[in-house]
N, C-alpha and C positions, 0 to 999 in steps of 0.2 A: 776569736770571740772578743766582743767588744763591749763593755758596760755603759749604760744610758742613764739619764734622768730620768723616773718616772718605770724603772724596770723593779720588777719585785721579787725578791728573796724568801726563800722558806729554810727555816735550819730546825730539820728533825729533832735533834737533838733534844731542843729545849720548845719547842712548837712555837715559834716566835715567829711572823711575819714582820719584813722589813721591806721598806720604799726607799728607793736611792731618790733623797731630795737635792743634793748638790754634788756637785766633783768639778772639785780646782786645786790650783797649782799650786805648789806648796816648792822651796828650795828646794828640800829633799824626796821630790816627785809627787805626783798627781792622789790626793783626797778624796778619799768617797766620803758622804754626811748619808747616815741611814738612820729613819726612824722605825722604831720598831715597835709591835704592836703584838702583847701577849695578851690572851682572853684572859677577859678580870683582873687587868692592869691598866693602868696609866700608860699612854707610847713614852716611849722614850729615844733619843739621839745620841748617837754616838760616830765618831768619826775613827776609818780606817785608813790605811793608805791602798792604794788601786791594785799595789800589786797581790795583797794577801789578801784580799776580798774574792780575785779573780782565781788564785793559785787554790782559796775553798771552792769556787764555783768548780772548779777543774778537778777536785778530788772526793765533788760529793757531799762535802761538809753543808753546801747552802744548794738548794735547787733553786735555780734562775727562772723567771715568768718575766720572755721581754715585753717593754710596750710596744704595741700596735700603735 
């Protein structure tokens, strides 16, 4: 599984929709930039690193919507 620009996130948890806006290098490995969009809020951006974004897509924590 491979994470894109432009693929979108759902996290149950708190009904939050996110957009992967950017993913770059960083020394200490590869950045994801996600903004996130909860109804009747402001989005907001936050940055993860690649691997723990991917390790939730793998356990269920975010459901993945690739882009086409």
């Amino acid at each position: 599984m491979k994470l894109n620009v432009g693929d979108v996130l759902f996290e149950s948890m708190s009904q939050n929709i996110g957009a992967i806006t950017k993913i770059f290098n960083h020394p200490d490995g590869k950045i994801i930039k996600i903004r996130w969009q909860m109804e009747g809020h402001l989005p907001h951006d936050t940055e993860h690193s690649y691997k723990k974004v991917l390790r939730c897509v793998k356990n269920g924590e975010y459901e993945l919507t690739p882009k086409f």
